[in-house]
C-alpha positions in Angstrom: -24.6 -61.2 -72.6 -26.7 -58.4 -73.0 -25.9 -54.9 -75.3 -25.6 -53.1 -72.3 -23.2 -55.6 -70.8 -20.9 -56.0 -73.8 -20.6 -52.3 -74.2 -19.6 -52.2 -70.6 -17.1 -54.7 -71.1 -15.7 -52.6 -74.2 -15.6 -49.5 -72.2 -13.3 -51.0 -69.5 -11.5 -52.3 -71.8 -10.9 -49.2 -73.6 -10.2 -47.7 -69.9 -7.5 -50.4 -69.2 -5.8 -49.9 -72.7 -5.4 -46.3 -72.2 -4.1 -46.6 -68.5 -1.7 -49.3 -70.0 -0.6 -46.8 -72.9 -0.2 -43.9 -70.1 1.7 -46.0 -68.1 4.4 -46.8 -70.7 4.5 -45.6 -74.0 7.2 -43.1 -74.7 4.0 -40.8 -76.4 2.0 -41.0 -73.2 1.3 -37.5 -71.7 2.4 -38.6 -68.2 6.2 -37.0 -68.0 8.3 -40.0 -67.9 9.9 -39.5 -64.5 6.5 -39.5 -63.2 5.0 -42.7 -65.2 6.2 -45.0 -62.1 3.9 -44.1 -59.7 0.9 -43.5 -62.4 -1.6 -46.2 -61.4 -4.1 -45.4 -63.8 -6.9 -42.5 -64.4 -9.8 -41.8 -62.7 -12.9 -42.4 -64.0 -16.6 -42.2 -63.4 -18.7 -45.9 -63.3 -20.3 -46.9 -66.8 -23.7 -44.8 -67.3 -25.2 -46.0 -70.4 -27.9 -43.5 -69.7 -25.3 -40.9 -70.5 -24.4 -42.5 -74.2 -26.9 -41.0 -76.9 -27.4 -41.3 -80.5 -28.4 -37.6 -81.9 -28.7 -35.9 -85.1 -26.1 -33.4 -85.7 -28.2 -30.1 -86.6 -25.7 -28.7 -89.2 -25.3 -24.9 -89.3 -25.8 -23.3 -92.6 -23.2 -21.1 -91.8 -20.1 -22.3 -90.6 -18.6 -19.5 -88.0 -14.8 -19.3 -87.9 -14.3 -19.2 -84.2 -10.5 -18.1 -82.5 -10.2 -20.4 -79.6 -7.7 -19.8 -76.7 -5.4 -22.4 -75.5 -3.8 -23.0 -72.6 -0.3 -21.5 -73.3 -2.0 -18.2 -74.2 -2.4 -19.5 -77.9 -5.1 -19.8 -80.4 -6.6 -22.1 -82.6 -9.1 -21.4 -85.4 -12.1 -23.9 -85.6 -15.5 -23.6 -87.7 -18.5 -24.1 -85.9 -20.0 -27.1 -87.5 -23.0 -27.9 -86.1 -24.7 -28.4 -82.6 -26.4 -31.3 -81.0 -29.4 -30.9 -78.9 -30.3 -33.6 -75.8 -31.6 -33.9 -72.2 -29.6 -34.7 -69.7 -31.1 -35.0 -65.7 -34.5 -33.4 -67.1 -32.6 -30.3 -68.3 -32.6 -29.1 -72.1 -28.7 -28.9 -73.5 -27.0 -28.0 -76.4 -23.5 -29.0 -77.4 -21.5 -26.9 -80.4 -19.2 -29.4 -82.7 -16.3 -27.8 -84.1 -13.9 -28.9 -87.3 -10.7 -27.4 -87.4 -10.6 -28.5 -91.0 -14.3 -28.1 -93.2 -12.6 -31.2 -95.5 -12.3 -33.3 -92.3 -15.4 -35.3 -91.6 -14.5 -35.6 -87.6 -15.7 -33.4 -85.2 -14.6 -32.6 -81.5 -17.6 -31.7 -79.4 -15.5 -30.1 -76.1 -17.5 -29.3 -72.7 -17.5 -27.9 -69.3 -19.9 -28.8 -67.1 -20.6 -28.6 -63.4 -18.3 -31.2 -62.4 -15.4 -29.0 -63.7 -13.2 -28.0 -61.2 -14.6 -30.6 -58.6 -14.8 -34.1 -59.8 -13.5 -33.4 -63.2 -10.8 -31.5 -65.0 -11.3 -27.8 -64.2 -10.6 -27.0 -68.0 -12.7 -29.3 -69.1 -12.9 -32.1 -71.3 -13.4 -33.6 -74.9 -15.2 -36.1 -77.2 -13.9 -36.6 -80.5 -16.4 -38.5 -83.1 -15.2 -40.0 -86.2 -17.0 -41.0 -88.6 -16.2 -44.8 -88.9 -16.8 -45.3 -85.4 -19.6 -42.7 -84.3 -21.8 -42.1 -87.2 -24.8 -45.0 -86.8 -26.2 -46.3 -90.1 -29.3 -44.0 -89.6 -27.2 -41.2 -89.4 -27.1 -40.4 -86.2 -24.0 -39.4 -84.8 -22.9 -41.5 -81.0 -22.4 -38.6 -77.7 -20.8 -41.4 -75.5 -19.9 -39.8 -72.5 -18.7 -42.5 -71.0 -16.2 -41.6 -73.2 -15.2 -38.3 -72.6 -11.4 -37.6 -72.0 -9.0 -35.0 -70.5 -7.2 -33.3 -73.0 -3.4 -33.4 -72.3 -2.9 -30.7 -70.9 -4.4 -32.2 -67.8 -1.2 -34.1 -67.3 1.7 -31.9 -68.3 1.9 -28.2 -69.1 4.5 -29.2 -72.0 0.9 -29.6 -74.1 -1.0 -27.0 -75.4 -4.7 -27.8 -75.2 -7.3 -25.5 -76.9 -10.0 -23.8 -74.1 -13.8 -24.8 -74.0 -15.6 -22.3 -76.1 -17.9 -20.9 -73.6 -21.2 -21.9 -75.3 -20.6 -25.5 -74.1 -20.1 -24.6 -70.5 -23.3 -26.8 -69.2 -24.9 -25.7 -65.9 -25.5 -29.5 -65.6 -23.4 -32.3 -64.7 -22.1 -34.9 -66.7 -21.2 -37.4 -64.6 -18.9 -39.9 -66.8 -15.9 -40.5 -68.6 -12.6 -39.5 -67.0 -13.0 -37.8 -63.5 -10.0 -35.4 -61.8 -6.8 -37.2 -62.5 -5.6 -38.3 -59.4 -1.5 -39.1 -60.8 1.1 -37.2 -59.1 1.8 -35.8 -62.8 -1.5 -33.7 -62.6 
């Protein structure tokens, strides 16, 4: 089996795990008078050319930012560092927040120009961890095929934190999930 194979194989599933745990688990974000007719998210195919292994270019000053949510709320993160890449021959660069400077993940949230049209309007989010996204090299994994909707997406009951606006992309990021087609959206 080849790499790009087996980590298609992982990604589904990943994909069918989550659908399983949305389906039926009393935590899943899919109201549970709704979680009958929930047949699974939408997602984009694979795109391996959409996973990448960057360096994190750490700021030397860590900005306290206020971010909206979506219940009119707010939530203070530090802007940690940013991650520069191409994607479709166009020059990007993603922010990555902490909430917590003594936590060692980091949620990298987007918009991009499938928001509102193939995927969630609000946008959605990658969250890297260290034991599982940090290569050996020190390069941190931007798996897109792994990009989620944040909660929100399913039930207004969640409060989700809003894209910071200097990761709205102009470009589109075709993978990961896709507008949630459940009658809970």
């Amino acid at each position: 089996m080849s790499e790009t194979d087996a980590w298609t194989e992982t990604l589904e599933r990943e994909r069918a795990q989550k659908d399983q745990f949305f389906a039926v688990h009393p935590g899943s974000p899919i109201p549970a008078d709704r979680r009958e007719e929930f047949d699974g998210l939408a997602y984009f195919p694979p795109d391996p050319a959409l996973r990448f292994e960057l360096p994190l270019h750490e700021h030397d000053e860590k900005e306290a930012i206020t971010v909206e949510t979506t219940t009119e709320g707010e939530r203070d993160y530090l802007t940690w560092g940013e991650f520069r890449f191409g994607v479709g021959g166009v020059e990007v660069t993603l922010q990555a927040y902490k909430a917590d400077p003594d936590d060692e993940r980091l949620w990298v949230p987007f918009r991009d120009a499938t928001s509102g049209e193939e995927s969630y309007g609000a946008g959605r989010y990658l969250d890297l961890e260290p034991e599982r996204h940090l290569t050996a090299e020190g390069r941190w994994v931007l798996d897109f095929n792994r990009a989620y909707n944040p909660s929100c997406a399913y039930s207004p009951a969640y409060e989700c934190p809003l894209v910071p606006m200097e990761n709205w992309l102009d470009v589109p990021i075709r993978a990961g999930e896709r507008t949630d087609t459940s009658p809970a959206s």
